[in-house]
N, C-alpha and C positions, 0 to 999 in steps of 0.2 A: 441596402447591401450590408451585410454581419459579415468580415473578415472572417476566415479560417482561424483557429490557434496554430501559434508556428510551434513545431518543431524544437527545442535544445535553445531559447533565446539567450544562452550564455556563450553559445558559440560564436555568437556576433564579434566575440573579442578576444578570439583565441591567436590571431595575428599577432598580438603583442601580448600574450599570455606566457610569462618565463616558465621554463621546464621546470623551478622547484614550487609554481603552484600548486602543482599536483602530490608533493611531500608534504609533510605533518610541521611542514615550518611556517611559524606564524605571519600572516597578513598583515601589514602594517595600514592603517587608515590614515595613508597622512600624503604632505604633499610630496612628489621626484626629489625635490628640491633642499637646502635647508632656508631658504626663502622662499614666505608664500606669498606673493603680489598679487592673489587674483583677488579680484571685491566682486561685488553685483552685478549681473548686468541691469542698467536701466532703460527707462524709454527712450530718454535722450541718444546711447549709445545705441540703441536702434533703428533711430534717425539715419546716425550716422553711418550706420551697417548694417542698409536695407537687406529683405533677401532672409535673414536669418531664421529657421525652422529648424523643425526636431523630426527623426522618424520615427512615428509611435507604431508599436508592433504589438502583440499578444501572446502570452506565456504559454506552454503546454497546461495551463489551467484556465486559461483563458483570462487571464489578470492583461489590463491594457499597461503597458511600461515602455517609458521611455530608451529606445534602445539607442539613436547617436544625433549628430547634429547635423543637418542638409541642409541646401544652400539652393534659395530660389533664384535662378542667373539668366541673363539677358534675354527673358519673356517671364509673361505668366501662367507658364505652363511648364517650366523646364527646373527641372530640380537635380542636382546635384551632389553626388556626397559619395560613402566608401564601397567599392564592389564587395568588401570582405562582409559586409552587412547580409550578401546573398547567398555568397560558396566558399569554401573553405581552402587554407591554400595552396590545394589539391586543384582546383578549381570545382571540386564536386559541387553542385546546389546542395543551400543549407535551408533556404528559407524562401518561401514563393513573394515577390513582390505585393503578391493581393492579399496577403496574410497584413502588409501594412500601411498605414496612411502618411502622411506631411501634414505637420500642424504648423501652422506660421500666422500672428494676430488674431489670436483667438477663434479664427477656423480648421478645419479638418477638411482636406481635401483626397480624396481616392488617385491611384496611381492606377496608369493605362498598363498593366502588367507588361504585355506585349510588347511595349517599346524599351525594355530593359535592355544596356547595352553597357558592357563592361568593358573595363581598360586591357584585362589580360588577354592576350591571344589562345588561340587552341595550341597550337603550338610550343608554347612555350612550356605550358604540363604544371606550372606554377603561378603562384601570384606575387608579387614582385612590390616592394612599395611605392616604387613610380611607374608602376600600373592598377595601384587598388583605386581605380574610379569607377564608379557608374550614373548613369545617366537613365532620367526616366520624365515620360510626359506624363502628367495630369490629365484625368479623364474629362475634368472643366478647369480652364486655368483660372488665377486666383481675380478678386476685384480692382478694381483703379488703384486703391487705395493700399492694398495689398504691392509696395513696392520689390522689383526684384531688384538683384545686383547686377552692376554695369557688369558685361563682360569681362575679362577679366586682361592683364596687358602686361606682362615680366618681361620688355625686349630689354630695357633697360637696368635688367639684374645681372650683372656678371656671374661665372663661376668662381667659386672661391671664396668670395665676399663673404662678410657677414654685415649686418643691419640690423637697425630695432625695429621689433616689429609689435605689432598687438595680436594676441589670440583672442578670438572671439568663439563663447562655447555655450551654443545656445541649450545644449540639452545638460549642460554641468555634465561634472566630473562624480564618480563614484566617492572617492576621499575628499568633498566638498557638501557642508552642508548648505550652500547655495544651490539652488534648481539652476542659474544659468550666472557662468560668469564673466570678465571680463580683465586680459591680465596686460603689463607691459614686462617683453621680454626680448630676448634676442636671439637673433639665426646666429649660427656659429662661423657655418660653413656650408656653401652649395656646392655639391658633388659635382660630379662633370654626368653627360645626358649619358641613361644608360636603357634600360625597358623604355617602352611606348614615346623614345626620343623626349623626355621629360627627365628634369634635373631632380634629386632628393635636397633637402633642406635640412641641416642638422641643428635643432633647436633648444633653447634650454626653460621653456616655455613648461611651465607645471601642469599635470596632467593623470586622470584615472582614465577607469572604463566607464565607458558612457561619452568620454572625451572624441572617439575618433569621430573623423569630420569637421572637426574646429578650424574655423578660418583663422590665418594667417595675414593681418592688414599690415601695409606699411606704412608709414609717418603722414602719409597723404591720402589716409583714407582706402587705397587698393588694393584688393584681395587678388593675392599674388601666391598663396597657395593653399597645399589642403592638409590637416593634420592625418596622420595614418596610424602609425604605433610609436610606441616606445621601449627601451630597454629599461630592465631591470623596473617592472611595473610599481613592483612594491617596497621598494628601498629609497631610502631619505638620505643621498649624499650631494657629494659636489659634482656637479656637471664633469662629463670627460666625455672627449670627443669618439673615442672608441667604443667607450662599456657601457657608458650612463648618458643617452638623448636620447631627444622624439626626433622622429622621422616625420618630414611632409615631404606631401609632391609640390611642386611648381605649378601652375597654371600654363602649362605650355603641350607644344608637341601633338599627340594624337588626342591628350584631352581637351589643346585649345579648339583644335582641330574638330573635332564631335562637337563639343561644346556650337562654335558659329555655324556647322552645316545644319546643327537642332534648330538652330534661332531661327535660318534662313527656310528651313521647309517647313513651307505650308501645314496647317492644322487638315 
Protein backbone atom coordinates (compact mmCIF):
# COMPACT_ATOMS: atom_id res chain seq x y z
CA UNK A 1 0.00 0.00 0.00
CA UNK A 2 1.91 3.70 -1.28
CA UNK A 3 0.10 6.45 0.79
CA UNK A 4 -1.29 9.37 -1.14
CA UNK A 5 1.10 12.70 -0.74
CA UNK A 6 -0.90 15.06 1.58
CA UNK A 7 -1.90 18.08 0.76
CA UNK A 8 -0.16 21.72 2.66
CA UNK A 9 1.80 19.37 5.52
CA UNK A 10 2.50 22.72 7.24
CA UNK A 11 -0.88 23.08 8.09
CA UNK A 12 -0.79 20.45 10.52
CA UNK A 13 0.36 23.36 12.86
CA UNK A 14 -1.58 26.22 12.07
CA UNK A 15 -3.53 25.73 15.57
CA UNK A 16 -0.72 27.32 17.33
CA UNK A 17 0.69 29.26 14.34
CA UNK A 18 0.77 33.21 15.88
CA UNK A 19 -0.74 35.76 13.30
CA UNK A 20 2.88 37.61 12.93
CA UNK A 21 4.26 34.23 11.33
CA UNK A 22 2.93 35.19 8.47
CA UNK A 23 4.95 39.03 8.54
CA UNK A 24 8.50 39.47 7.50
CA UNK A 25 9.58 39.12 11.31
CA UNK A 26 12.03 36.83 12.02
CA UNK A 27 11.61 33.12 13.37
CA UNK A 28 13.41 32.45 16.36
CA UNK A 29 14.80 28.65 16.53
CA UNK A 30 14.97 28.37 20.08
CA UNK A 31 13.29 27.09 22.98
CA UNK A 32 9.27 29.07 24.56
CA UNK A 33 11.26 29.32 27.42
CA UNK A 34 14.43 31.00 28.89
CA UNK A 35 15.04 27.50 30.25
CA UNK A 36 15.64 24.55 28.26
CA UNK A 37 15.31 21.18 30.19
CA UNK A 38 14.46 18.93 27.49
CA UNK A 39 17.40 16.11 26.92
CA UNK A 40 16.96 12.82 24.85
CA UNK A 41 14.63 10.64 24.91
CA UNK A 42 16.02 7.07 25.76
CA UNK A 43 15.05 3.54 25.80
CA UNK A 44 14.83 3.35 29.28
CA UNK A 45 12.25 6.34 29.16
CA UNK A 46 10.38 4.33 26.92
CA UNK A 47 10.13 1.62 29.13
CA UNK A 48 8.70 3.79 31.29
CA UNK A 49 6.28 5.40 28.65
CA UNK A 50 5.08 2.80 26.76
CA UNK A 51 2.75 3.66 23.75
CA UNK A 52 4.91 6.38 22.39
CA UNK A 53 4.91 6.92 18.48
CA UNK A 54 5.14 9.51 15.89
CA UNK A 55 2.68 10.19 12.80
CA UNK A 56 4.68 9.92 9.81
CA UNK A 57 2.90 11.69 6.89
CA UNK A 58 4.04 12.65 3.26
CA UNK A 59 4.84 16.13 1.78
CA UNK A 60 3.15 17.59 -1.41
CA UNK A 61 6.47 15.99 -2.86
CA UNK A 62 6.18 13.27 -1.63
CA UNK A 63 9.14 13.48 1.12
CA UNK A 64 8.08 11.08 4.17
CA UNK A 65 8.27 13.80 7.47
CA UNK A 66 7.67 13.44 10.63
CA UNK A 67 4.53 15.44 11.23
CA UNK A 68 3.46 14.99 15.46
CA UNK A 69 3.65 12.62 18.34
CA UNK A 70 0.65 9.80 18.81
CA UNK A 71 0.06 7.66 21.58
CA UNK A 72 -0.67 3.85 21.30
CA UNK A 73 -3.41 3.69 24.51
CA UNK A 74 -5.24 0.77 26.10
CA UNK A 75 -4.86 -1.83 23.04
CA UNK A 76 -2.82 -2.54 20.18
CA UNK A 77 -4.63 -1.21 17.82
CA UNK A 78 -5.79 2.23 19.06
CA UNK A 79 -3.81 5.27 18.55
CA UNK A 80 -4.25 8.54 19.84
CA UNK A 81 -3.13 12.01 19.24
CA UNK A 82 -4.30 15.72 17.71
CA UNK A 83 -7.56 16.04 15.42
CA UNK A 84 -5.87 19.46 14.21
CA UNK A 85 -3.52 16.90 12.43
CA UNK A 86 -6.62 16.21 10.02
CA UNK A 87 -8.93 19.59 9.67
CA UNK A 88 -8.39 22.90 10.29
CA UNK A 89 -10.06 25.10 12.80
CA UNK A 90 -12.57 25.49 10.62
CA UNK A 91 -13.16 22.02 11.00
CA UNK A 92 -12.56 21.75 7.06
CA UNK A 93 -10.47 18.31 6.32
CA UNK A 94 -6.92 19.04 5.63
CA UNK A 95 -5.40 15.71 5.31
CA UNK A 96 -6.78 12.07 4.58
CA UNK A 97 -5.87 9.63 7.47
CA UNK A 98 -4.49 7.20 4.59
CA UNK A 99 -2.08 9.74 3.34
CA UNK A 100 -0.47 8.67 6.93
CA UNK A 101 1.13 5.84 9.08
CA UNK A 102 2.11 5.31 13.23
CA UNK A 103 5.53 4.31 13.65
CA UNK A 104 6.17 3.04 17.21
CA UNK A 105 9.50 0.53 17.73
CA UNK A 106 10.78 0.48 14.87
CA UNK A 107 7.65 -0.49 12.74
CA UNK A 108 5.06 1.30 10.58
CA UNK A 109 1.77 0.43 10.89
CA UNK A 110 -1.23 1.69 8.38
CA UNK A 111 -4.32 3.31 9.93
CA UNK A 112 -8.11 2.01 9.24
CA UNK A 113 -9.01 5.55 7.70
CA UNK A 114 -12.58 4.90 8.27
CA UNK A 115 -12.48 4.76 11.94
CA UNK A 116 -11.32 8.33 12.25
CA UNK A 117 -13.21 9.96 14.95
CA UNK A 118 -12.46 13.51 16.29
CA UNK A 119 -13.14 15.38 19.51
CA UNK A 120 -14.91 18.48 17.88
CA UNK A 121 -18.53 18.50 17.22
CA UNK A 122 -20.45 19.46 13.92
CA UNK A 123 -21.95 21.86 15.78
CA UNK A 124 -19.69 23.65 17.31
CA UNK A 125 -18.28 25.21 13.68
CA UNK A 126 -14.79 25.23 15.42
CA UNK A 127 -12.06 23.46 17.09
CA UNK A 128 -11.39 24.11 20.48
CA UNK A 129 -8.22 22.98 22.38
CA UNK A 130 -10.18 20.60 24.63
CA UNK A 131 -11.51 19.12 21.75
CA UNK A 132 -8.46 18.71 19.45
CA UNK A 133 -8.57 14.82 19.75
CA UNK A 134 -8.76 12.05 17.53
CA UNK A 135 -8.81 8.57 17.54
CA UNK A 136 -8.10 6.00 14.99
CA UNK A 137 -7.59 2.00 14.72
CA UNK A 138 -4.88 0.32 12.99
CA UNK A 139 -5.53 -1.76 10.20
CA UNK A 140 -3.39 -4.72 12.17
CA UNK A 141 -2.69 -3.85 15.70
CA UNK A 142 0.91 -3.64 16.85
CA UNK A 143 2.98 -6.92 18.35
CA UNK A 144 3.18 -8.35 22.07
CA UNK A 145 6.03 -6.63 22.51
CA UNK A 146 4.85 -3.46 21.02
CA UNK A 147 3.56 -1.99 24.52
CA UNK A 148 0.64 0.39 24.60
CA UNK A 149 -0.29 2.89 27.33
CA UNK A 150 -2.44 2.03 30.27
CA UNK A 151 -5.62 3.84 29.85
CA UNK A 152 -5.37 6.93 31.03
CA UNK A 153 -7.10 8.09 34.77
CA UNK A 154 -7.20 12.39 35.93
CA UNK A 155 -10.16 11.71 38.65
CA UNK A 156 -7.67 12.60 41.08
CA UNK A 157 -6.55 16.08 39.28
CA UNK A 158 -8.40 18.98 40.80
CA UNK A 159 -9.09 22.17 38.97
CA UNK A 160 -6.88 24.93 39.48
CA UNK A 161 -3.94 22.99 40.63
CA UNK A 162 -0.81 22.96 39.16
CA UNK A 163 1.80 19.90 39.45
CA UNK A 164 5.09 18.66 38.01
CA UNK A 165 4.72 17.00 35.26
CA UNK A 166 7.00 15.35 32.46
CA UNK A 167 6.37 15.90 28.64
CA UNK A 168 7.12 13.16 26.68
CA UNK A 169 7.77 14.23 22.72
CA UNK A 170 8.33 11.33 20.73
CA UNK A 171 8.40 13.15 17.37
CA UNK A 172 10.81 16.21 18.96
CA UNK A 173 10.21 19.66 18.54
CA UNK A 174 10.95 21.85 15.47
CA UNK A 175 13.49 24.25 17.63
CA UNK A 176 15.23 21.00 19.00
CA UNK A 177 17.95 19.35 17.46
CA UNK A 178 16.99 16.08 19.11
CA UNK A 179 14.58 13.85 16.97
CA UNK A 180 12.68 12.93 20.29
CA UNK A 181 12.74 14.38 23.78
CA UNK A 182 12.18 14.25 27.15
CA UNK A 183 11.62 17.24 29.63
CA UNK A 184 10.50 18.04 33.49
CA UNK A 185 8.16 20.79 33.77
CA UNK A 186 5.07 22.06 35.34
CA UNK A 187 1.19 22.57 34.76
CA UNK A 188 0.51 25.86 35.93
CA UNK A 189 -3.12 25.74 36.10
CA UNK A 190 -6.18 23.60 35.08
CA UNK A 191 -9.01 25.48 33.76
CA UNK A 192 -12.39 24.51 34.67
CA UNK A 193 -14.20 21.74 31.82
CA UNK A 194 -15.33 23.56 29.02
CA UNK A 195 -15.67 21.82 24.94
CA UNK A 196 -15.97 17.92 24.99
CA UNK A 197 -16.44 18.23 29.19
CA UNK A 198 -12.61 18.14 29.26
CA UNK A 199 -10.40 20.41 31.27
CA UNK A 200 -7.30 22.57 29.48
CA UNK A 201 -3.90 22.42 31.15
CA UNK A 202 -1.79 25.50 31.23
CA UNK A 203 1.88 24.53 31.02
CA UNK A 204 5.27 25.91 30.94
CA UNK A 205 6.68 22.80 29.28
CA UNK A 206 9.09 23.84 26.27
CA UNK A 207 7.85 23.21 22.97
CA UNK A 208 8.01 23.74 18.70
CA UNK A 209 6.14 22.37 15.83
CA UNK A 210 6.26 18.91 15.47
CA UNK A 211 5.52 19.09 19.30
CA UNK A 212 1.68 18.66 19.24
CA UNK A 213 0.59 15.46 20.76
CA UNK A 214 3.35 15.23 23.48
CA UNK A 215 2.36 13.44 26.53
CA UNK A 216 1.89 14.98 29.63
CA UNK A 217 3.02 12.27 32.72
CA UNK A 218 2.69 12.92 36.15
CA UNK A 219 5.40 12.03 38.90
CA UNK A 220 3.93 8.36 38.84
CA UNK A 221 4.33 7.52 35.55
CA UNK A 222 0.51 8.62 34.18
CA UNK A 223 -0.38 10.16 31.08
CA UNK A 224 -2.92 12.55 32.38
CA UNK A 225 -3.00 14.72 29.21
CA UNK A 226 -2.30 15.67 25.69
CA UNK A 227 -0.19 18.71 24.40
CA UNK A 228 -2.29 20.83 21.69
CA UNK A 229 -0.59 24.28 21.04
CA UNK A 230 0.94 27.00 22.29
CA UNK A 231 1.14 30.82 22.49
CA UNK A 232 3.55 33.01 21.11
CA UNK A 233 5.35 29.92 19.05
CA UNK A 234 8.35 31.75 18.41
CA UNK A 235 9.34 33.88 21.39
CA UNK A 236 11.90 33.01 24.17
CA UNK A 237 10.33 34.64 27.36
CA UNK A 238 9.07 33.90 30.87
CA UNK A 239 6.08 31.90 31.26
CA UNK A 240 2.73 34.05 31.91
CA UNK A 241 -0.39 32.56 32.36
CA UNK A 242 -2.30 34.71 30.01
CA UNK A 243 0.23 35.49 26.78
CA UNK A 244 2.98 32.92 27.07
CA UNK A 245 1.72 28.76 27.67
CA UNK A 246 1.08 25.58 26.09
CA UNK A 247 -2.14 24.33 26.04
CA UNK A 248 -3.13 20.60 26.80
CA UNK A 249 -6.19 18.74 27.07
CA UNK A 250 -6.83 16.50 30.09
CA UNK A 251 -7.50 12.88 29.59
CA UNK A 252 -10.95 13.11 30.65
CA UNK A 253 -14.69 13.70 29.42
CA UNK A 254 -15.71 12.61 25.91
CA UNK A 255 -12.14 11.68 25.06
CA UNK A 256 -11.83 9.38 28.21
CA UNK A 257 -15.14 8.47 27.14
CA UNK A 258 -14.08 7.40 23.16
CA UNK A 259 -10.92 6.48 24.25
CA UNK A 260 -12.73 2.96 26.70
CA UNK A 261 -15.74 2.43 24.32
CA UNK A 262 -12.48 2.02 21.38
CA UNK A 263 -10.92 -0.49 23.94
CA UNK A 264 -14.28 -2.18 24.68
CA UNK A 265 -15.46 -2.89 20.86
CA UNK A 266 -14.69 -5.72 19.35
CA UNK A 267 -12.02 -5.69 16.27
Amino acid sequence: MTPRPIRGLFSLFILALPAFAFSDTPIIRAALYPEDRRRLLTDADLARYPGAGVLMCYSDFGTLERAAAAWLVGAHDLVVLNAHNFVDRKLVPTHPAADCFFRIGGGDYYFDADSLQIGARVETKGLHITDDWALLKLLQPTPDDIKPQSAPDVGDIGTGAGMKVVMVSPAGHSNSRMPATLESCMIRRIDEATESHARRARHDCNDGYGGSGSGLFSEDGRLIAMHSASLDMNLTRPFDMETHYGSAILFEGDLARAIMDAIAKPR
